[in-house]
N, CA, C and O atoms as a GROMACS GRO file, in nm:
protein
  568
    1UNK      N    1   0.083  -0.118   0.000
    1UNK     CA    2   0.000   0.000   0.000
    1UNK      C    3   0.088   0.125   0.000
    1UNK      O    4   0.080   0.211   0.088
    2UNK      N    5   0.160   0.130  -0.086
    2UNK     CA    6   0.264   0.254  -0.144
    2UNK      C    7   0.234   0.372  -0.162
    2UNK      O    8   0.324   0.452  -0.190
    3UNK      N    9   0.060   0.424  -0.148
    3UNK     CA   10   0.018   0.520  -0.184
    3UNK      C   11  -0.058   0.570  -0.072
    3UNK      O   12  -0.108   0.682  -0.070
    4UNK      N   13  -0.067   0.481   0.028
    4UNK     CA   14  -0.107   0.566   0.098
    4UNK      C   15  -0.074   0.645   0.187
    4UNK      O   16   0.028   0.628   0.254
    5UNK      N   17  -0.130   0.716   0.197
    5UNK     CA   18  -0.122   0.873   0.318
    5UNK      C   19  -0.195   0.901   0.455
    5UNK      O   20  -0.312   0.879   0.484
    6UNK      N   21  -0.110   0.948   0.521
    6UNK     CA   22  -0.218   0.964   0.677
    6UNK      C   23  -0.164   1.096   0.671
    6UNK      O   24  -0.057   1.118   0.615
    7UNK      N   25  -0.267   1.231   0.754
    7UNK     CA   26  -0.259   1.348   0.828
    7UNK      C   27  -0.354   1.390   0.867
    7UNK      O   28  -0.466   1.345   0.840
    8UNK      N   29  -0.325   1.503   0.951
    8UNK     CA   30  -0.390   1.529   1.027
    8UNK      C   31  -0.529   1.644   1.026
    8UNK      O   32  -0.579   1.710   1.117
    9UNK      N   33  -0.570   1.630   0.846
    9UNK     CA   34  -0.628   1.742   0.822
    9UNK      C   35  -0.757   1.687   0.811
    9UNK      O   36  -0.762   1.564   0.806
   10UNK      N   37  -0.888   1.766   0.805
   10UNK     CA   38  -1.027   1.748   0.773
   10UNK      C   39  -1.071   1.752   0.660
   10UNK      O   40  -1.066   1.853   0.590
   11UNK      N   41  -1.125   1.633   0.621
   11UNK     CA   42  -1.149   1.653   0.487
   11UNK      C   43  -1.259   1.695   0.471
   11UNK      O   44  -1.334   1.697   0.568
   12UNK      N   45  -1.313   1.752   0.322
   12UNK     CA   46  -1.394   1.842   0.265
   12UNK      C   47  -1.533   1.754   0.336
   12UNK      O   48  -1.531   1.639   0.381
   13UNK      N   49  -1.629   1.832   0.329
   13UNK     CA   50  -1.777   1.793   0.348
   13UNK      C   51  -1.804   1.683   0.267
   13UNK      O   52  -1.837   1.574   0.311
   14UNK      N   53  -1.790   1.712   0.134
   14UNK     CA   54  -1.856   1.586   0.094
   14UNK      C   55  -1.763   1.472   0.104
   14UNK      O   56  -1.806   1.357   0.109
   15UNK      N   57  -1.669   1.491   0.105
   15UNK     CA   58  -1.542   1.358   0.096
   15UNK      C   59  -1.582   1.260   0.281
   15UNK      O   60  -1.596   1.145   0.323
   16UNK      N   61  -1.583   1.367   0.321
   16UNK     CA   62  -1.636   1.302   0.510
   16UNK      C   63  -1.755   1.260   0.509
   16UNK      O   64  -1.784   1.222   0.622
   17UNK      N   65  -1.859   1.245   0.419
   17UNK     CA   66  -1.995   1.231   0.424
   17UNK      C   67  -2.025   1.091   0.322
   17UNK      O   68  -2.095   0.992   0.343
   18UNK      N   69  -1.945   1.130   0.210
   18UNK     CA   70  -1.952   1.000   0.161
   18UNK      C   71  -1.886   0.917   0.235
   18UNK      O   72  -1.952   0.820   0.272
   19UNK      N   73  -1.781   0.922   0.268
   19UNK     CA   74  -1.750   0.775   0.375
   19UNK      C   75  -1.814   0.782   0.474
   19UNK      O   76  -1.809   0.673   0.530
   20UNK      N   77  -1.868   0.847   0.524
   20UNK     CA   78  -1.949   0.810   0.728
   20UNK      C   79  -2.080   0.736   0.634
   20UNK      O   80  -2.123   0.638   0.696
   21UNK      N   81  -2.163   0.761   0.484
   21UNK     CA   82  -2.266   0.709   0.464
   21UNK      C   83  -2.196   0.569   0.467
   21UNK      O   84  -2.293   0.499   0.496
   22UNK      N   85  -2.103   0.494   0.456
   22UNK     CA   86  -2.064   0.313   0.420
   22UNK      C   87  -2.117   0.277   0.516
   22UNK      O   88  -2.177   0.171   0.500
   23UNK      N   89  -2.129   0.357   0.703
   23UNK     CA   90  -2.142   0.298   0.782
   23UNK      C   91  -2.274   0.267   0.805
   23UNK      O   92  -2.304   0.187   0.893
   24UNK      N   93  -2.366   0.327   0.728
   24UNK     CA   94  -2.504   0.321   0.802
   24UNK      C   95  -2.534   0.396   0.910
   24UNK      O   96  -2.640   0.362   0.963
   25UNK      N   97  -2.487   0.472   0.952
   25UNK     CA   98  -2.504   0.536   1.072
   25UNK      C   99  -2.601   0.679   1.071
   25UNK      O  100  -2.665   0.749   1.150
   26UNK      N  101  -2.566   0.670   0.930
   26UNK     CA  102  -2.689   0.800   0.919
   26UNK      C  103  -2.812   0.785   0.944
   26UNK      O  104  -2.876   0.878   0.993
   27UNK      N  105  -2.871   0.659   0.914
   27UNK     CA  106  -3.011   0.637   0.956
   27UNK      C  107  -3.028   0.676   1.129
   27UNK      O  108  -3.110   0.754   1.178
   28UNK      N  109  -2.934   0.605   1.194
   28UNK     CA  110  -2.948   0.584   1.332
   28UNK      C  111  -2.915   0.729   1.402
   28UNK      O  112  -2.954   0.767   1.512
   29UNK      N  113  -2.841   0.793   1.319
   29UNK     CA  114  -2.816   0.988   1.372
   29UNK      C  115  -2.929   1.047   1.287
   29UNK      O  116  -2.975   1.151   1.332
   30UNK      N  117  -2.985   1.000   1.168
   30UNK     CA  118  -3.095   1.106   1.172
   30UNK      C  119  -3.035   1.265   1.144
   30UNK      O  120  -3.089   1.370   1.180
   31UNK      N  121  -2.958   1.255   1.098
   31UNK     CA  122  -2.912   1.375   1.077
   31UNK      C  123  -2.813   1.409   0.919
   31UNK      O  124  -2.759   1.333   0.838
   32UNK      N  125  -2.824   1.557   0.929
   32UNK     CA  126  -2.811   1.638   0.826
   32UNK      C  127  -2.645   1.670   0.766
   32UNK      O  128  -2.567   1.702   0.856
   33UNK      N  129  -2.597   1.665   0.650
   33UNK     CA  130  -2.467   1.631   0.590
   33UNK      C  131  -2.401   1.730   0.672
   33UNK      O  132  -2.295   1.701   0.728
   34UNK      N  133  -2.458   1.853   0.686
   34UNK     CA  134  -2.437   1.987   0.737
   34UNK      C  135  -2.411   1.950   0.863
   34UNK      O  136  -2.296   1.981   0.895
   35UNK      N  137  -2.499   1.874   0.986
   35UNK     CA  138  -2.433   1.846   1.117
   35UNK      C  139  -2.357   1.752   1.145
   35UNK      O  140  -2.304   1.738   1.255
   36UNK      N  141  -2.339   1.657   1.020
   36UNK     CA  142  -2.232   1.506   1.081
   36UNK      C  143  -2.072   1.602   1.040
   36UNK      O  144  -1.982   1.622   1.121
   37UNK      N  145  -2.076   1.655   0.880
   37UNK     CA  146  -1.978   1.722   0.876
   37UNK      C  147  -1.918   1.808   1.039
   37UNK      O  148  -1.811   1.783   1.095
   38UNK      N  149  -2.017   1.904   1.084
   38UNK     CA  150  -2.030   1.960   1.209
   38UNK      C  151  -1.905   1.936   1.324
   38UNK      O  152  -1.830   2.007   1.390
   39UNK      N  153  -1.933   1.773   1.305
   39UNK     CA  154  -1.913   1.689   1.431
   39UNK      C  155  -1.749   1.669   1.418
   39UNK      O  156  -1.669   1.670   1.512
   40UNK      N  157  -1.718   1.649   1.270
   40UNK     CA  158  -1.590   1.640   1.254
   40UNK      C  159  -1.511   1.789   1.233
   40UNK      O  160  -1.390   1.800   1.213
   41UNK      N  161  -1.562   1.848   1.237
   41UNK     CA  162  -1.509   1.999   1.276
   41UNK      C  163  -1.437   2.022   1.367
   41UNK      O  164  -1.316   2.043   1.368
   42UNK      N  165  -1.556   2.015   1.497
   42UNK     CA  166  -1.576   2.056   1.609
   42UNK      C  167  -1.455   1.888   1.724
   42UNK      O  168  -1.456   1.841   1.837
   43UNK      N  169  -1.384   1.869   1.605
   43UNK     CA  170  -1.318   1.753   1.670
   43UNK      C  171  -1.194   1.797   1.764
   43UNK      O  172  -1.150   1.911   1.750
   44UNK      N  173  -1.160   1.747   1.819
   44UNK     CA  174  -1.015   1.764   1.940
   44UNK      C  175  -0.920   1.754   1.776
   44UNK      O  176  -0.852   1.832   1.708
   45UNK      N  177  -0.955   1.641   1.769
   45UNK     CA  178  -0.809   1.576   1.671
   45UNK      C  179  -0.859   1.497   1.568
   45UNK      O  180  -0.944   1.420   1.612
   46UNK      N  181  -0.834   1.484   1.409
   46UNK     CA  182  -0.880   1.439   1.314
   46UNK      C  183  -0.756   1.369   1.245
   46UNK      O  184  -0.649   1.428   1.239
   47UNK      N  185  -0.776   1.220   1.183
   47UNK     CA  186  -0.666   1.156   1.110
   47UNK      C  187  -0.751   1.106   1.018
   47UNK      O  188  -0.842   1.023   1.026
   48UNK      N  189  -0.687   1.194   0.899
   48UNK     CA  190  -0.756   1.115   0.718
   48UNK      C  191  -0.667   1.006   0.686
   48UNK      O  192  -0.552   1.001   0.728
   49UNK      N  193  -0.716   0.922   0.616
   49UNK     CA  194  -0.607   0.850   0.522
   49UNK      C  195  -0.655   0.846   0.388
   49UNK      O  196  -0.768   0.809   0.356
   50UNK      N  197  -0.563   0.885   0.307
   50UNK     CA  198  -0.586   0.852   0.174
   50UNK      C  199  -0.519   0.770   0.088
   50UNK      O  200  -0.411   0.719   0.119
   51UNK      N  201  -0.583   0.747  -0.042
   51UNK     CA  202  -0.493   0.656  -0.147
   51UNK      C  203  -0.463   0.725  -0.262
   51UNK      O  204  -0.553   0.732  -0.347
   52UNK      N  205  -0.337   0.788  -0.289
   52UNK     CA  206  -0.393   0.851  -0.415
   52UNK      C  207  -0.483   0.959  -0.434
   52UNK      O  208  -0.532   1.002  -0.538
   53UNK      N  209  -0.497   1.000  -0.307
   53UNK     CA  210  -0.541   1.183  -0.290
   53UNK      C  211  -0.708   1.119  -0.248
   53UNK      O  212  -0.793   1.201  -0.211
   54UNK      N  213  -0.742   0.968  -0.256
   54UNK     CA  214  -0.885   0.968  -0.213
   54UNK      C  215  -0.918   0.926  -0.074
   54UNK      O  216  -0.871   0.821  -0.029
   55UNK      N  217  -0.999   1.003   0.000
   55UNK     CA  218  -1.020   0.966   0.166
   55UNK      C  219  -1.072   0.830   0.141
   55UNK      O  220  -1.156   0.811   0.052
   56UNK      N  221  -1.011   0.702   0.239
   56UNK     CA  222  -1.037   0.604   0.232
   56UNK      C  223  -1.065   0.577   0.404
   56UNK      O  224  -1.078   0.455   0.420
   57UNK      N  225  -1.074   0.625   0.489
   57UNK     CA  226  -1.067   0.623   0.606
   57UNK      C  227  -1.062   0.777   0.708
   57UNK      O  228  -1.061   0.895   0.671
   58UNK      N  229  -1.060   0.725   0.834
   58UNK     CA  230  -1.076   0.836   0.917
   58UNK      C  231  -1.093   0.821   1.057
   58UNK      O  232  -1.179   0.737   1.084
   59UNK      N  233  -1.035   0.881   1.165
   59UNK     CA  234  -1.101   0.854   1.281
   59UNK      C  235  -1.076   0.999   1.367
   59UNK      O  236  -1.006   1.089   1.320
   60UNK      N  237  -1.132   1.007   1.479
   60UNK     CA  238  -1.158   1.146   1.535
   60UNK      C  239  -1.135   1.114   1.688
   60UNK      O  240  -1.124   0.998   1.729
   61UNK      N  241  -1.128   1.222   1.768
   61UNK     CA  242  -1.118   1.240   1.894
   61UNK      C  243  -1.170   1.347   1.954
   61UNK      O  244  -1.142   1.465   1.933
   62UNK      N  245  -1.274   1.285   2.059
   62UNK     CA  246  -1.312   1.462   2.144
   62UNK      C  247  -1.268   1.407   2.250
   62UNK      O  248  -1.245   1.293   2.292
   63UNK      N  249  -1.256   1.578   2.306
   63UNK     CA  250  -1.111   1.567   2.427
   63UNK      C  251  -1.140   1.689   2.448
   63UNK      O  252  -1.160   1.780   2.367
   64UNK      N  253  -1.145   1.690   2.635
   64UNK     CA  254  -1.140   1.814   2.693
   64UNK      C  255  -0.950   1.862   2.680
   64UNK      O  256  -0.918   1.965   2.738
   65UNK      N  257  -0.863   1.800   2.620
   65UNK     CA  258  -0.765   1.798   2.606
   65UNK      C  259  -0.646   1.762   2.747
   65UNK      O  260  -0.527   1.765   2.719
   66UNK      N  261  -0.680   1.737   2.862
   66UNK     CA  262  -0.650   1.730   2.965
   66UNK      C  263  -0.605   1.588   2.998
   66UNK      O  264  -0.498   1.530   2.981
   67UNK      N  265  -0.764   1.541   3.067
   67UNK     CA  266  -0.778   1.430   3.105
   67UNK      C  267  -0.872   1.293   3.044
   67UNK      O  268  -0.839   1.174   3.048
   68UNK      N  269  -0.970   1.339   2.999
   68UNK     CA  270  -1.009   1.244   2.885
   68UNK      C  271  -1.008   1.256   2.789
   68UNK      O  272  -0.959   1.364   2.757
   69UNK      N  273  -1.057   1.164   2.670
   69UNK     CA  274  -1.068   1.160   2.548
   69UNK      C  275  -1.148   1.052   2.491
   69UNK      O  276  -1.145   0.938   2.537
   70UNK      N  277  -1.213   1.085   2.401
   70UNK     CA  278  -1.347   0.967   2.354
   70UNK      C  279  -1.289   0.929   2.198
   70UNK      O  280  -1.301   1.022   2.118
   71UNK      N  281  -1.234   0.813   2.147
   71UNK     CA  282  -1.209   0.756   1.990
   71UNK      C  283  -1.345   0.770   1.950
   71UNK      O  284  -1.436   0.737   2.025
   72UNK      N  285  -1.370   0.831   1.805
   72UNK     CA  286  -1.496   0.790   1.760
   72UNK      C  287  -1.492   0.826   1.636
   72UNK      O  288  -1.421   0.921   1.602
   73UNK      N  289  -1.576   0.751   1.539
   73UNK     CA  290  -1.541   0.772   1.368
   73UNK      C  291  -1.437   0.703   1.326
   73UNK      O  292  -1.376   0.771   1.243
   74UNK      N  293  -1.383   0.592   1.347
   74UNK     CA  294  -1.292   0.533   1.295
   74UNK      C  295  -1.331   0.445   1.193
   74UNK      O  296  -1.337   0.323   1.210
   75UNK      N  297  -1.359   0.507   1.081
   75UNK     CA  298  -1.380   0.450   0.916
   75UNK      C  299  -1.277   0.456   0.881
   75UNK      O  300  -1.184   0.536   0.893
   76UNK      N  301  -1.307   0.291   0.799
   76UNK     CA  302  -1.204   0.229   0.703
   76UNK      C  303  -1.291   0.190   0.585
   76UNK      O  304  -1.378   0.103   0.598
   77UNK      N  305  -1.270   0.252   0.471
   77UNK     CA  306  -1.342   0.184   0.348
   77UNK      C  307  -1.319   0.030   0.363
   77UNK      O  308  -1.212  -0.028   0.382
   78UNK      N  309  -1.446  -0.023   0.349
   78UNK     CA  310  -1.447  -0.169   0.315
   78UNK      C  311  -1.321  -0.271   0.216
   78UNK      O  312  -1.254  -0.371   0.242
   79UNK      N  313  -1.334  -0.187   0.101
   79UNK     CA  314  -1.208  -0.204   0.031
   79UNK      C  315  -1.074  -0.210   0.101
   79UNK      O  316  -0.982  -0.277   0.052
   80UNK      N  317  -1.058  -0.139   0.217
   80UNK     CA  318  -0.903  -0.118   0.247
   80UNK      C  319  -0.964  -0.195   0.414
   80UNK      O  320  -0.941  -0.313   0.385
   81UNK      N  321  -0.984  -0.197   0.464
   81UNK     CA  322  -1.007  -0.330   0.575
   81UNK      C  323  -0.926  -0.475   0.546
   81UNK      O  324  -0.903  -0.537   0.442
   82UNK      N  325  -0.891  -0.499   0.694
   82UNK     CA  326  -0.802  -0.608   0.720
   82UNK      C  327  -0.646  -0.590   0.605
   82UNK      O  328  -0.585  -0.672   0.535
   83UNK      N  329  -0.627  -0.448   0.630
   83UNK     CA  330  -0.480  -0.434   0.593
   83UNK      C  331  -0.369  -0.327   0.682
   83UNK      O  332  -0.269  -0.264   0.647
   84UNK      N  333  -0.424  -0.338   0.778
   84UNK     CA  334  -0.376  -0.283   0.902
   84UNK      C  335  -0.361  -0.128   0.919
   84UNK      O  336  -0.281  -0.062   0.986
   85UNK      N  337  -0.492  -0.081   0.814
   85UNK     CA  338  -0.461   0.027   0.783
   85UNK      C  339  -0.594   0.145   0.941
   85UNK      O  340  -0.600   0.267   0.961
   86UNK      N  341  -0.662   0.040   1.004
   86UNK     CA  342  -0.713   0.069   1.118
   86UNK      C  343  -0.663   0.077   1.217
   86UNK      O  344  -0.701   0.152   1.307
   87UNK      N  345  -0.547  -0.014   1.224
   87UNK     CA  346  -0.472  -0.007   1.358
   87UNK      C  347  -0.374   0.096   1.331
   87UNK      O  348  -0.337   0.155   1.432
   88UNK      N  349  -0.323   0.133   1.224
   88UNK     CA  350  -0.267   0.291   1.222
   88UNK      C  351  -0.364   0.357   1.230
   88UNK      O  352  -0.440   0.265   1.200
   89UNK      N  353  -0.426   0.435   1.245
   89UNK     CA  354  -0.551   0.517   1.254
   89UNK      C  355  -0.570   0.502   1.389
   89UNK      O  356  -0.575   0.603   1.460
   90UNK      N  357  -0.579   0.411   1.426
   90UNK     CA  358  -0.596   0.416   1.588
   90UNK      C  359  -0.478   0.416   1.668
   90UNK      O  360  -0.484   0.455   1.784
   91UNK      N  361  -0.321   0.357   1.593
   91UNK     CA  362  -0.226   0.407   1.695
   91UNK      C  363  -0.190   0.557   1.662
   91UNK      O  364  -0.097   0.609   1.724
   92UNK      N  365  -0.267   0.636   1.556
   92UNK     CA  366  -0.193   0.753   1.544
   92UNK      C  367  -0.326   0.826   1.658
   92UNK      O  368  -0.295   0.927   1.722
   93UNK      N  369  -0.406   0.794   1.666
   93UNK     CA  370  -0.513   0.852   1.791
   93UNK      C  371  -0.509   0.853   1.938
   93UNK      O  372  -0.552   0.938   2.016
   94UNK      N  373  -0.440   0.725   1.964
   94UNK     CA  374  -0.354   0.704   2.084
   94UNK      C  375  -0.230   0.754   2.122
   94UNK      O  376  -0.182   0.760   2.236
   95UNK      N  377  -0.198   0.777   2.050
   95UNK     CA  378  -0.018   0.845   2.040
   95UNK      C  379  -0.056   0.952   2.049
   95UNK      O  380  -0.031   0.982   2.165
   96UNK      N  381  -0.131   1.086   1.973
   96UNK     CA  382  -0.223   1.170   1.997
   96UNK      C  383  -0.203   1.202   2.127
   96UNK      O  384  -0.113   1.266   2.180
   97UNK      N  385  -0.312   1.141   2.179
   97UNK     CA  386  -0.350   1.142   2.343
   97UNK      C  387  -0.269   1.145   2.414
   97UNK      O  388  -0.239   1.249   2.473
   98UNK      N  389  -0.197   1.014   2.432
   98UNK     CA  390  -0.042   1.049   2.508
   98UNK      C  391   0.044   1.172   2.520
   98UNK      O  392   0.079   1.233   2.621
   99UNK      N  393   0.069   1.196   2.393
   99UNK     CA  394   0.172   1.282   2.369
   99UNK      C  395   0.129   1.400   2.406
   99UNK      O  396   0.210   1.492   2.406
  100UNK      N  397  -0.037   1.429   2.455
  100UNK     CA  398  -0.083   1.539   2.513
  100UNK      C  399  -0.152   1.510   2.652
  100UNK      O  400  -0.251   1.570   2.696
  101UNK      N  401  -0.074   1.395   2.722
  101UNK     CA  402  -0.062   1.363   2.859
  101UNK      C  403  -0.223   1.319   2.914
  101UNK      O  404  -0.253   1.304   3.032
  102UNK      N  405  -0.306   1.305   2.808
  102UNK     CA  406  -0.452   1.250   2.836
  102UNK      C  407  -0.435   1.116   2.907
  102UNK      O  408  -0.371   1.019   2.868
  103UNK      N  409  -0.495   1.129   2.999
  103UNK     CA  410  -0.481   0.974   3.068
  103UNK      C  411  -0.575   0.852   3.041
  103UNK      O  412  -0.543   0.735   3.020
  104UNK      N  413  -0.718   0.916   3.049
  104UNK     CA  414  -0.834   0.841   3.045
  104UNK      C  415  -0.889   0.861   2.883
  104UNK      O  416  -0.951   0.955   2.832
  105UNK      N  417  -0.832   0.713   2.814
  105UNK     CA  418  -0.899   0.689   2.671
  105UNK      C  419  -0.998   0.601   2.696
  105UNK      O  420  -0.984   0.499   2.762
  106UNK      N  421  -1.137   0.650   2.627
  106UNK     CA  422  -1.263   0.580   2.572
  106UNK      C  423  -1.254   0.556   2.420
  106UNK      O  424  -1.179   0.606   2.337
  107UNK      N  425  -1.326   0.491   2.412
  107UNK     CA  426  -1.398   0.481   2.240
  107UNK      C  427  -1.535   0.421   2.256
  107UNK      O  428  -1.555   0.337   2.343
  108UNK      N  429  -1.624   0.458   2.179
  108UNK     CA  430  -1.724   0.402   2.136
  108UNK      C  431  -1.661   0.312   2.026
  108UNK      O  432  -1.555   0.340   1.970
  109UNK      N  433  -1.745   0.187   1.997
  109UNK     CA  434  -1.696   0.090   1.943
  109UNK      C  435  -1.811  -0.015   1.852
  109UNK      O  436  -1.865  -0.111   1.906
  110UNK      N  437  -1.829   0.013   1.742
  110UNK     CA  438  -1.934  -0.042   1.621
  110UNK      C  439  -1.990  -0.158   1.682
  110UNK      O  440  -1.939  -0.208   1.782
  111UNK      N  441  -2.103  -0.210   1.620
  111UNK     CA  442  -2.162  -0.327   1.697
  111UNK      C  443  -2.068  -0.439   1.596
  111UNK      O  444  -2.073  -0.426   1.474
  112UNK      N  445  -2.006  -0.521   1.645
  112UNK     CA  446  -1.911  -0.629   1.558
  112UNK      C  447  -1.773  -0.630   1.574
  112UNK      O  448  -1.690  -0.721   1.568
  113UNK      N  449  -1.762  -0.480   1.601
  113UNK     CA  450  -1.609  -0.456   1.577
  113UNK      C  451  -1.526  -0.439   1.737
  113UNK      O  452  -1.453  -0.346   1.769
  114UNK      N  453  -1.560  -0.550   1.816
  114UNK     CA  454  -1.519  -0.557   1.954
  114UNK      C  455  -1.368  -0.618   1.973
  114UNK      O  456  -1.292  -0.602   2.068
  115UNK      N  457  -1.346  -0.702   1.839
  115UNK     CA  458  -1.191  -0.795   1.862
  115UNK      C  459  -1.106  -0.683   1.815
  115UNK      O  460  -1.012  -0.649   1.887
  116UNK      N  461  -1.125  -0.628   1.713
  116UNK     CA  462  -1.053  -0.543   1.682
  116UNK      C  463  -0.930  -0.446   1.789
  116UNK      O  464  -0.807  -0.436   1.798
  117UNK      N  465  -1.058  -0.382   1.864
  117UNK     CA  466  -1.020  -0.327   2.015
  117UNK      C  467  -0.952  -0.396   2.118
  117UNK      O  468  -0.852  -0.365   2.184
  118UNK      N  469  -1.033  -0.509   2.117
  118UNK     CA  470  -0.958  -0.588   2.188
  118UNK      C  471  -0.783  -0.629   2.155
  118UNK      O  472  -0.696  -0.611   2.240
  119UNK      N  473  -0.762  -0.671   2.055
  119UNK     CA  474  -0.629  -0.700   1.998
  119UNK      C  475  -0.537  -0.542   2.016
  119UNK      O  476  -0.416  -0.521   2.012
  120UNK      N  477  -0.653  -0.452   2.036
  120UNK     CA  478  -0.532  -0.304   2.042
  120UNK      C  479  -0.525  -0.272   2.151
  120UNK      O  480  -0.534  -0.149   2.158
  121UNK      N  481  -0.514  -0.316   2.241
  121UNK     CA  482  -0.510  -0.318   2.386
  121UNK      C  483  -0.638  -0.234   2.478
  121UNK      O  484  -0.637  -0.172   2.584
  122UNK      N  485  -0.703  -0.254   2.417
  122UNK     CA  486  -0.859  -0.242   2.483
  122UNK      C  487  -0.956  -0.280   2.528
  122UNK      O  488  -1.026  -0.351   2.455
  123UNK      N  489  -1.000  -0.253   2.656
  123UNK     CA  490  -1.100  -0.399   2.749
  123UNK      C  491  -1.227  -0.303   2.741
  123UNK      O  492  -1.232  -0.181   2.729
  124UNK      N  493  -1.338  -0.405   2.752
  124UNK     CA  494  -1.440  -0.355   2.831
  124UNK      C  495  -1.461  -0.285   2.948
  124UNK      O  496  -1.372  -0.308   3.030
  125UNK      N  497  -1.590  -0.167   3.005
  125UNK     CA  498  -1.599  -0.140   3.061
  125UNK      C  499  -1.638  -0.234   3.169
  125UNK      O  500  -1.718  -0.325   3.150
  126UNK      N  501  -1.591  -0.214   3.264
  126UNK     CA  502  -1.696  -0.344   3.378
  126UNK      C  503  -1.797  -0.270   3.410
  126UNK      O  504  -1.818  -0.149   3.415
  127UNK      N  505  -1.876  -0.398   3.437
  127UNK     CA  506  -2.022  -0.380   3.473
  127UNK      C  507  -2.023  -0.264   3.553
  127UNK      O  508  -2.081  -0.158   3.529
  128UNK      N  509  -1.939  -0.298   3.671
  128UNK     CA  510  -1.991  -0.171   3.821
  128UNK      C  511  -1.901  -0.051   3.722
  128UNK      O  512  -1.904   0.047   3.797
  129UNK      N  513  -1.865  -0.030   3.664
  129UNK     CA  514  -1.742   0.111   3.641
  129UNK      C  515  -1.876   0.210   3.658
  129UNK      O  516  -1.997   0.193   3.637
  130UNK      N  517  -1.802   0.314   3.702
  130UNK     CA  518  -1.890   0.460   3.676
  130UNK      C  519  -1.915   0.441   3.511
  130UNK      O  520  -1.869   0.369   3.422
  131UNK      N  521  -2.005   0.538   3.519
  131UNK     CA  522  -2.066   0.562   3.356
  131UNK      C  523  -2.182   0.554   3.283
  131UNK      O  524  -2.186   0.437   3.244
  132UNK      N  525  -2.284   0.616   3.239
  132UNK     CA  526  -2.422   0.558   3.208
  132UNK      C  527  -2.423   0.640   3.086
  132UNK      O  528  -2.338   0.729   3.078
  133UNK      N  529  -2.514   0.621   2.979
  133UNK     CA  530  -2.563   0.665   2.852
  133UNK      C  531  -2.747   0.742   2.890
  133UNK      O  532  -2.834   0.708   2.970
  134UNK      N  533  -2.740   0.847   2.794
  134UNK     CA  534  -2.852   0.952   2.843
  134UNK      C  535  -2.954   0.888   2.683
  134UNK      O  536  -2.926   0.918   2.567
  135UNK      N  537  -3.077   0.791   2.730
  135UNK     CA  538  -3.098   0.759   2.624
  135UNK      C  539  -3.237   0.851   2.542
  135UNK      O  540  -3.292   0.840   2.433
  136UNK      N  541  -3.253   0.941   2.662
  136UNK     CA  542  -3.374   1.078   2.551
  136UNK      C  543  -3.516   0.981   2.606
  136UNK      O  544  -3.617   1.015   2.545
  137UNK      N  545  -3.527   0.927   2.656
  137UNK     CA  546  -3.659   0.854   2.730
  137UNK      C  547  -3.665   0.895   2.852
  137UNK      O  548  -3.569   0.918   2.926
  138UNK      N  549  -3.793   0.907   2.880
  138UNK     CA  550  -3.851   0.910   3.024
  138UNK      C  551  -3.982   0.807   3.055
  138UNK      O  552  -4.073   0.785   2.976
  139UNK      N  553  -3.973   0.771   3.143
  139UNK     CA  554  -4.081   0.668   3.205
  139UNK      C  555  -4.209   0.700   3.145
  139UNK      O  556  -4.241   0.814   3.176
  140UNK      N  557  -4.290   0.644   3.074
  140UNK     CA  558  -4.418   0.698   2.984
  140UNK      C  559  -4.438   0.790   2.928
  140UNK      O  560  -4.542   0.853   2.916
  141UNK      N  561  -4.298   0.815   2.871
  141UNK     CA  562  -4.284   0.944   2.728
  141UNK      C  563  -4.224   0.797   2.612
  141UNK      O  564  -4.158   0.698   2.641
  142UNK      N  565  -4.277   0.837   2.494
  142UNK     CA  566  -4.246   0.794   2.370
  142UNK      C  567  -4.079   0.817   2.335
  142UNK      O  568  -4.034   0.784   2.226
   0.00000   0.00000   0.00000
């Protein structure tokens, strides 16, 4: 893979939009090219990869810059999967962090894609850990 490229820049709206659509995730965000772009803006830290000048991947970081930091968006075109071109993407996100003395790394993590993490030195949360998800429900609201 001789051509490809990693940095640290944001790519254009539509180039970030056509790849976040591979994931399906748009259905489940419900949301507008204008706010997913948004999201990768408004990022701590952004890593493209390309082939030949085309975004083939991507992953992001929000970070109070301190003490935590959340992995999230780590697309890999289907095409370029299982060529280790994720685990760069994620050691350049981790190295990231470090190198700006963040202690506490999270990621959200795709439904499937749990070994992955696992093999990169990443465990589950335990059951008791602090931590809960705000799921927009209330007790006999829709």
């Amino acid at each position: 893979m001789k051509n490809i490229t990693f940095d640290s820049s944001i790519p254009s709206q539509l180039e970030f939009c056509s790849l976040f659509r591979i994931t399906g995730w748009y259905k489940e965000y419900n949301l507008t090219d204008e706010q997913i772009y948004g999201s990768a803006t408004n990022s701590y830290f952004f890593t493209s990869v390309r082939d030949k000048g085309e975004l083939i991947g991507c992953g992001r970081i929000i970070s109070d810059g301190y003490i935590h930091a959340l992995i999230v968006d780590m697309i890999i075109h289907p095409d370029y999967q299982g060529k280790g071109i994720g685990k760069a993407v994620l050691d350049k996100l981790i190295s990231h962090c470090k190198s700006n003395g963040i202690i506490d790394i999270q990621l959200f993590c795709a439904k499937g894609k749990e070994g992955f993490y696992l093999k990169n030195s990443f465990v589950p949360r335990p059951v008791d850990a602090p931590g809960m998800q705000y799921t927009n429900k209330r007790e006999g609201q829709n």
